[in-house]
Backbone as CSV, one residue per row, in Angstrom:
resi,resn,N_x,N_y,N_z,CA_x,CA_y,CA_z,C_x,C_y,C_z
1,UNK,0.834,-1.211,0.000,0.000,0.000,0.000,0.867,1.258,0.000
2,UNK,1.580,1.043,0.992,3.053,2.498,0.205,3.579,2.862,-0.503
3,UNK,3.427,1.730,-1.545,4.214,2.241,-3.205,2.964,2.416,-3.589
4,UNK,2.480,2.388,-3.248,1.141,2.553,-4.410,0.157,4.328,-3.644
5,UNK,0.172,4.419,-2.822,0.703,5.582,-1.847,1.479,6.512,-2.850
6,UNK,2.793,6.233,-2.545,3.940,6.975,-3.294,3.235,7.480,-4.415
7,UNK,3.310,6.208,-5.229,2.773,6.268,-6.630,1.676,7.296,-6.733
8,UNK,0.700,7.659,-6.400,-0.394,8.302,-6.375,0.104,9.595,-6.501
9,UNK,0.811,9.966,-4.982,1.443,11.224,-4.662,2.254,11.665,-6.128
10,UNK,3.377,10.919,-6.498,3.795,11.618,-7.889,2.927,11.445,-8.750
11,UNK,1.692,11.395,-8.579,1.258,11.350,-10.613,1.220,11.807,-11.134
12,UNK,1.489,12.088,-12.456,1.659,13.743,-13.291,0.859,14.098,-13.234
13,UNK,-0.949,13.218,-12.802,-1.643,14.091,-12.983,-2.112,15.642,-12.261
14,UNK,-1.691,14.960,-11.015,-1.450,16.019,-9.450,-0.876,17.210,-9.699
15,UNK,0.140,17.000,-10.984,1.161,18.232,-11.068,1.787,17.963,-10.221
16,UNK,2.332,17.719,-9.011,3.291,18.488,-8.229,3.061,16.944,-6.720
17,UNK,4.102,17.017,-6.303,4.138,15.519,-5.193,3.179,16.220,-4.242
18,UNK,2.518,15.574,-3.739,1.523,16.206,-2.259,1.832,14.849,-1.663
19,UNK,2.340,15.501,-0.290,2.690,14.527,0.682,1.046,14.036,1.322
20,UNK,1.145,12.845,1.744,0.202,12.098,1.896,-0.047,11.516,3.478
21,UNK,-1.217,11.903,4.520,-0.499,11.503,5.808,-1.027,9.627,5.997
22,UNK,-0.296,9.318,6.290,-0.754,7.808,7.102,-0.976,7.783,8.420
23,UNK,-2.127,6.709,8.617,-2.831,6.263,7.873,-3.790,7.376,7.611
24,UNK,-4.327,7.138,6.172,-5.127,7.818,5.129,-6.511,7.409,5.503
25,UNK,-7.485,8.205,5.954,-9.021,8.180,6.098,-9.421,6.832,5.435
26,UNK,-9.926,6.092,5.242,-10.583,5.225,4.772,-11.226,5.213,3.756
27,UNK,-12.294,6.833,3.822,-13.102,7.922,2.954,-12.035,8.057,1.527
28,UNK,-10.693,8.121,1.879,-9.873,8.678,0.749,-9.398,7.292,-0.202
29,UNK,-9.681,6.189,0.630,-9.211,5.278,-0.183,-9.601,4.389,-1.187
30,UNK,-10.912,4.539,-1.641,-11.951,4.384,-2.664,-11.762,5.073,-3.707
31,UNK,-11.520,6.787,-3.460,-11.188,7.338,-4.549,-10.026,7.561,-5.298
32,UNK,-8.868,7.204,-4.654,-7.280,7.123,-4.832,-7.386,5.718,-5.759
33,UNK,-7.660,4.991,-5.024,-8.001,3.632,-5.730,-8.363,3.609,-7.452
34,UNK,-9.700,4.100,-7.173,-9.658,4.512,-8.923,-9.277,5.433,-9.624
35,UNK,-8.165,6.319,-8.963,-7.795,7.114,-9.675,-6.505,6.090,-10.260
36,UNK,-5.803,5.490,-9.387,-5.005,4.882,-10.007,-5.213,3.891,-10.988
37,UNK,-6.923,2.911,-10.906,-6.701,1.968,-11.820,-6.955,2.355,-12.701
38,UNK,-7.245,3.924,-13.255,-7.822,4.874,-14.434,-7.045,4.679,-15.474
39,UNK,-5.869,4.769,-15.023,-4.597,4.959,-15.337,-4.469,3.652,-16.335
């Protein structure tokens, strides 16, 4: 879940790294989720 964490944080799509706190709301992890399998 931390590289994939990481991964999120750099995505070009973000523009720019946004640090990420752990552990991450629960709420946030549904939508991170498909942002990455968008991809």
């Amino acid at each position: 879940m931390l590289v994939v964490l990481e991964h999120g944080a750099r995505s070009p799509s973000l523009g720019q790294p946004l640090p990420l706190p752990l552990p991450l709301p629960p709420l946030l992890l549904p939508p991170l989720l498909l942002l990455l399998s968008k991809k």
